[in-house]
SEPAMAR-598804 format. One record per residue (C-alpha): residue number from 1; x, y, z. Coordinates in Angstrom, 1 decimal, always signed. Example, Ala and Ser with C-alpha at 12.3 -4.5 7.8 and 13.67 -1.06 7.14 Angstrom:
REM SEPAMAR-598804
   nr      xx      yy      zz
    1   +12.3    -4.5    +7.8
    2   +13.7    -1.1    +7.1
REM end
This chain:
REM SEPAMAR-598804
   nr      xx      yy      zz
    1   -22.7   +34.6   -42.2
    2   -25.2   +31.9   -43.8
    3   -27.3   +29.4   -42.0
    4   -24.8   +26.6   -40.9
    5   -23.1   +29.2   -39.1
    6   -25.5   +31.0   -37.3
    7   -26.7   +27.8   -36.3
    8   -23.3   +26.6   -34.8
    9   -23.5   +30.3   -32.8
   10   -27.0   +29.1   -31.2
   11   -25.4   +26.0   -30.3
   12   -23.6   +27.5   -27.4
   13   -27.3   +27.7   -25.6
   14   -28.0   +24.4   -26.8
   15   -28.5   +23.0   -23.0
   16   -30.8   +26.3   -22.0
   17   -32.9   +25.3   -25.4
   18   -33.4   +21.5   -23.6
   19   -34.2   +22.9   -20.4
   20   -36.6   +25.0   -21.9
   21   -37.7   +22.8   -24.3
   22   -41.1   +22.1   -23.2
   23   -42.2   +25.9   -23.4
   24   -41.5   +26.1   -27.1
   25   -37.7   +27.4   -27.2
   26   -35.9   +26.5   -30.6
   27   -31.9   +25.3   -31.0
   28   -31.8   +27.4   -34.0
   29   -34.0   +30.1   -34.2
   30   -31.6   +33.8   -32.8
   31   -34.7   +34.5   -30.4
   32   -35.1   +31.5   -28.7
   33   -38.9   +31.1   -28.3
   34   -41.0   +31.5   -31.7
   35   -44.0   +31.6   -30.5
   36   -43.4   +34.5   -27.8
   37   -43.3   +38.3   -27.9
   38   -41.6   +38.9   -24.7
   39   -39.6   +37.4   -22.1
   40   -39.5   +39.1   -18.0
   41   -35.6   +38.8   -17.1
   42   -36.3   +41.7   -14.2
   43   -37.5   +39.1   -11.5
   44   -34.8   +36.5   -12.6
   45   -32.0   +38.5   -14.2
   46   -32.8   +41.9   -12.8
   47   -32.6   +43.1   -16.4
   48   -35.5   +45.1   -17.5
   49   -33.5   +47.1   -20.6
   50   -31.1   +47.1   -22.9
   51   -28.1   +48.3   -21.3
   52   -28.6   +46.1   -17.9
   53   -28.6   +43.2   -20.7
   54   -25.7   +44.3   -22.5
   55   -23.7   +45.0   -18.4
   56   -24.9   +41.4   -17.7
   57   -23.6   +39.5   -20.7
   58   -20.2   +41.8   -20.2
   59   -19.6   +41.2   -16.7
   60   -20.8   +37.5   -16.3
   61   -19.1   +36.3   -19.6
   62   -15.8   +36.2   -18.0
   63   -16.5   +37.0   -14.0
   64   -19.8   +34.5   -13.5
   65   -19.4   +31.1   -11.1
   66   -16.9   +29.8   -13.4
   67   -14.1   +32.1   -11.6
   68   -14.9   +30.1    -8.1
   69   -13.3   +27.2    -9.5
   70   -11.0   +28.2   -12.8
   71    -8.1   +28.4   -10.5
   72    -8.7   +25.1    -9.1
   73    -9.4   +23.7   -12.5
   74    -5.8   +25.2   -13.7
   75    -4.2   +23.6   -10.8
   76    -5.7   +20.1   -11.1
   77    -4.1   +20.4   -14.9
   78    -1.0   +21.3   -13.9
   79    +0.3   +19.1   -11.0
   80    +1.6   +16.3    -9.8
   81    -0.5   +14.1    -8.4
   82    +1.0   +14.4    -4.8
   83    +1.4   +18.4    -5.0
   84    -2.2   +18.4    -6.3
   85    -2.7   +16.0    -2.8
   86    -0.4   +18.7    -0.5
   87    -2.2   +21.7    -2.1
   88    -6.2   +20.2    -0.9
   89    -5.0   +19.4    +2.2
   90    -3.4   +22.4    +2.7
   91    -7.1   +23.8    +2.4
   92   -10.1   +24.4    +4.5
   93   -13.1   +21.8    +4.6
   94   -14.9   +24.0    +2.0
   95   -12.8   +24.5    -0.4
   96   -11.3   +20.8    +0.1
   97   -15.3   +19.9    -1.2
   98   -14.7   +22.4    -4.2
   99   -11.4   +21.5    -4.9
  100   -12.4   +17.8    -5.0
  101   -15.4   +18.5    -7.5
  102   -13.0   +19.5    -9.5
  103   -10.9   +16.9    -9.1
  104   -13.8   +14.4   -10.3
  105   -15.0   +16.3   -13.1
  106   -11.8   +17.4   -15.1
  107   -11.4   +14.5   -17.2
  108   -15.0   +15.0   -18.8
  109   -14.7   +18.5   -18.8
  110   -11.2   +19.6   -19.5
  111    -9.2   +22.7   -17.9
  112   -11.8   +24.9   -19.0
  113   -14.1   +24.1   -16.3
  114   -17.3   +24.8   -16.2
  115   -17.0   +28.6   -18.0
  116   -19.7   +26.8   -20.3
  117   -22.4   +27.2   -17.4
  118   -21.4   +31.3   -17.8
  119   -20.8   +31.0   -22.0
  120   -23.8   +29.3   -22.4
  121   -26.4   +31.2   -20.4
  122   -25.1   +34.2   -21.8
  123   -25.6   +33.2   -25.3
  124   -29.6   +33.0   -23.8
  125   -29.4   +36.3   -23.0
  126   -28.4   +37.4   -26.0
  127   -31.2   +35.6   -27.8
  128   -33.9   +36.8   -25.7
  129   -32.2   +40.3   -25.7
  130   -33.3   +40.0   -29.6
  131   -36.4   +39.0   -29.1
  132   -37.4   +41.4   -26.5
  133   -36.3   +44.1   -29.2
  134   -33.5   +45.4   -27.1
  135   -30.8   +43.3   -29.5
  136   -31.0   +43.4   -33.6
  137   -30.1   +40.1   -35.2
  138   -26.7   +41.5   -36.4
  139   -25.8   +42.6   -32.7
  140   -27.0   +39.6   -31.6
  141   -24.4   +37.5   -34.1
  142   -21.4   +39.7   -33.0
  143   -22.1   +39.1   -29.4
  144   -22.4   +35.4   -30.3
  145   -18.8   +35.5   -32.5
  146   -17.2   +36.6   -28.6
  147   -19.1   +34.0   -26.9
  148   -17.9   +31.5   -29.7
  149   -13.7   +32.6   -29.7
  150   -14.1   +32.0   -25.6
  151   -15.5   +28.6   -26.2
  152   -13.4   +27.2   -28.4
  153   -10.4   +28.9   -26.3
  154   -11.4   +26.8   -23.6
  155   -13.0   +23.9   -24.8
  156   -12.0   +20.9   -27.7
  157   -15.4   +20.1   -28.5
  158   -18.8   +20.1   -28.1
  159   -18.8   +16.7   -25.3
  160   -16.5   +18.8   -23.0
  161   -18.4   +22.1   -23.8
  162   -21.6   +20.3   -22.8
  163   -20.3   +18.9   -19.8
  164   -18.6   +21.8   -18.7
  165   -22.1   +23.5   -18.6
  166   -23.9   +20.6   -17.0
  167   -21.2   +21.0   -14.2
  168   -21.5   +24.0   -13.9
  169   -25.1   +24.0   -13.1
  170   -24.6   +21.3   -10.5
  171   -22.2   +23.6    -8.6
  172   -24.5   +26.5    -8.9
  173   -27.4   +24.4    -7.5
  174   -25.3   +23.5    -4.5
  175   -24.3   +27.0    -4.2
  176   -26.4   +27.9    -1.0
  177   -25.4   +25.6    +1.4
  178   -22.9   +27.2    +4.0
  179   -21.8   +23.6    +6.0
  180   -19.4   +22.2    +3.8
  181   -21.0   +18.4    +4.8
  182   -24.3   +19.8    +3.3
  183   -22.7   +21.4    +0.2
  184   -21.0   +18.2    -0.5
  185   -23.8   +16.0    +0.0
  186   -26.0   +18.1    -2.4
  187   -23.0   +17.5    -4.9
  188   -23.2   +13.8    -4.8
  189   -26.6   +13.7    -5.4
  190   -26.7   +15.8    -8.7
  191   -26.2   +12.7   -11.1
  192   -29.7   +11.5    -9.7
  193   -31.8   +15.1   -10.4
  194   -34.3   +14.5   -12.5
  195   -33.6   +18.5   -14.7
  196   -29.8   +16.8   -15.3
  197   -30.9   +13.6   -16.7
  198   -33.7   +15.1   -18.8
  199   -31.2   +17.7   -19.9
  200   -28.9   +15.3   -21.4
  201   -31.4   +13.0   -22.6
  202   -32.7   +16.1   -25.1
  203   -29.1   +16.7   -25.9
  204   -28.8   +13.4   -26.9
  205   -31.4   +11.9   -28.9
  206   -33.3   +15.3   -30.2
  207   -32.7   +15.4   -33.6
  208   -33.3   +19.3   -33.9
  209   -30.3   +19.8   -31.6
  210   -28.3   +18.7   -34.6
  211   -24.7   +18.8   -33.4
  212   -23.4   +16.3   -35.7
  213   -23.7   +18.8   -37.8
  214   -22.3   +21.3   -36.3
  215   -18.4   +20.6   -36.1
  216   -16.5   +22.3   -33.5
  217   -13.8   +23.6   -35.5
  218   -16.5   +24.5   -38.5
  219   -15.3   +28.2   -39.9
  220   -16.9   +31.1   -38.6
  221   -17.4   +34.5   -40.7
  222   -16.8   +36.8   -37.5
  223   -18.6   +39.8   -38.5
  224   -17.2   +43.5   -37.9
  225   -18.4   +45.1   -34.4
  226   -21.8   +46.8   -35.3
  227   -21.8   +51.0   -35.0
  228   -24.8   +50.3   -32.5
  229   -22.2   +48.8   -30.0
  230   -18.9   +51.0   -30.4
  231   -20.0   +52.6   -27.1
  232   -19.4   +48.8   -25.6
  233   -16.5   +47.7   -24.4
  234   -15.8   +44.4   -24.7
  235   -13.8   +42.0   -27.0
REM end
């Protein structure tokens, strides 16, 4: 796999690189932060070795927050307008504020939801697994290659991909309110948060993000499953 294509892999953790940006982490680079030896996941993450990273990136790949909406998102793609209308008011007040999130965000996003939120900050796992010397670089690329046939399953290009993650995160920030007048109330003020807008302003104009470079349909090399991961079961 040369260069270009590694590259295009690292992508998928693009919006964790902006967010980070100011501490030194790199859009290219497979461990993230250059200039760093070690990363603590225990108090965020609860991972503190190898295999809790490797459970992580397997369970939360396809089970993370992007399961609390995916069904809403398939339904929103699917209906009529008016059963789309019977089927939310056929719901409670707090799914009626999920279920119209949804509703707002589909055309930016696309059916796939916001399983970029999950994609994308498992591909930063993955990177700081290398760096913390619990991933090697080829593991590291193979995990990336099932990240990568997830995204562009669910996603046609990078736009929706990057809005998919950015909506994701403003559902996960809202996650903790249980009145469903305060959860949609922290919704509708997500455009204004100063982390969204600086996100996307990195995204936009940093030239080392580099995405026109990076088509979405560019061809990948998808490696063969290292020997070091046989034991893991995931595809």
């Amino acid at each position: 796999m040369d260069d270009l294509q590694q590259r295009w892999l690292f992508a998928l953790s693009a919006p964790m690189v902006a967010i980070n940006a100011n501490s030194g982490a790199q859009y290219a680079l497979p461990d993230f932060y250059p200039d760093s030896e070690f990363v603590d996941l225990n108090e965020s993450w609860g991972i503190a070795d190898r295999p809790a990273l490797l459970a992580m990136i397997q369970r939360m790949t396809d089970d993370g927050h992007a399961r609390d909406l995916s069904g809403a998102y398939w339904d929103n793609a699917r209906l009529l307008p008016s059963e789309w209308q019977a089927l939310v008011d056929s719901l409670d007040e707090g799914q009626q504020v999920a279920y119209r999130y949804v509703a707002d965000t589909i055309l930016v996003c696309g059916s796939g939801g916001i399983r970029a939120w999950d994609l994308g900050r498992m591909s930063f796992l993955a990177r700081i697994g290398q760096l913390n010397g619990w991933l090697s670089l080829a593991e590291n690329l193979w995990l990336h290659t099932r990240l990568s046939l997830r995204a562009r399953y669910y996603y046609q290009g990078w736009h929706s991909y990057l809005a998919g993650f950015l909506i994701g995160r403003c559902y996960w920030n809202c996650l903790g309110h249980e009145q469903p007048g305060e959860q949609a109330l922290c919704i509708s003020r997500q455009g204004s948060d100063p982390t969204h807008r600086a996100l996307m302003r990195e995204l936009t104009l940093s030239p080392a993000a580099g995405f026109d470079e990076l088509p979405w349909d560019m061809e990948l090399d998808l490696p063969e499953k290292p020997a070091s991961l046989e034991a893991f079961d995931w595809s």
